[in-house]
Structure formats: C-alpha cells, structure tokens
N, C-alpha and C positions, 0 to 999 in steps of 0.2 A: 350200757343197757340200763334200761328201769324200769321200775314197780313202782305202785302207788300202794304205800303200807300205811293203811289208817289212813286213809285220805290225804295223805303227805306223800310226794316225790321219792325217791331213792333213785339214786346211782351206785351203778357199783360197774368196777372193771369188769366182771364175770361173773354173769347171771347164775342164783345159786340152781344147781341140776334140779332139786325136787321141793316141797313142800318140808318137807322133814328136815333137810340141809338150813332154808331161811329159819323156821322156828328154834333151830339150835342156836341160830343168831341173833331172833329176835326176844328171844323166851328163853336166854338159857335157863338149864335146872328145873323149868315149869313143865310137868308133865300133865294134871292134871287141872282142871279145873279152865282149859281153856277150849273155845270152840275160832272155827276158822273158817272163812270162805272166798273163792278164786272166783274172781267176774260173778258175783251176787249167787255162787252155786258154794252150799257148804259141805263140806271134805270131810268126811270122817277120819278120826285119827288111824283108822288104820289104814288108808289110804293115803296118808302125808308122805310114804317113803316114793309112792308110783306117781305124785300129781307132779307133772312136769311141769315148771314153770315156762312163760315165754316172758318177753319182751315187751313192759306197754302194761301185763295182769297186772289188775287191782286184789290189792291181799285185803281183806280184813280180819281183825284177830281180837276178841275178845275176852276178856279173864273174867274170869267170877268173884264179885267179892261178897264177902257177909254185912248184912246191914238189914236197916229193915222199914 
C-alpha cells in the first residue's frame, strides 16, 4: 500500500489504521507545533485518532520552527 508523505512515496506492508498511528511514525515525540493535511483538507489534531487513512492519500505534515 502507499502514501505520498511530503510529496514523497511511501510503502509500507500495512497501511497505518489512522492519522494518529502514521504521526507516531512520522513525528515520533512531536506533539505540538505541527499541522497536517489528508488530500489538500487539514485534520485537526484532535481528529488524528478518527482520520482513516486509505491507499494512494497524500499526507502532508508540517512543523513549525522559530526564525524570523
């Protein structure tokens, strides 16, 4: 199955179940300071645990850093 995470490919044997599942993947430890969005619609984090993923979704994931 695959995602396109950051506009990059991904494979994986078993698509992760939710939103919440990939970001503990992609972000371990990062709780705050990042925004996310599934096919160009963005997810609020307290939605991360319901958004089902499929086969094919584009993730985008964003951090925030300080600069100026």
């Amino acid at each position: 199955m695959e995602l396109t995470i950051n506009h990059q490919k991904k494979e994986f044997n078993h698509l992760p179940s939710s939103l919440e599942i990939l970001m503990q993947l992609e972000a371990p430890g990062k709780s705050k300071g990042i925004a996310v969005a599934v096919n160009n619609l963005v997810i609020p984090k307290t939605s991360w645990a319901d958004t089902m993923l499929r086969d094919k979704d584009s993730i985008l994931i964003i951090t925030a850093t300080q600069g100026g």
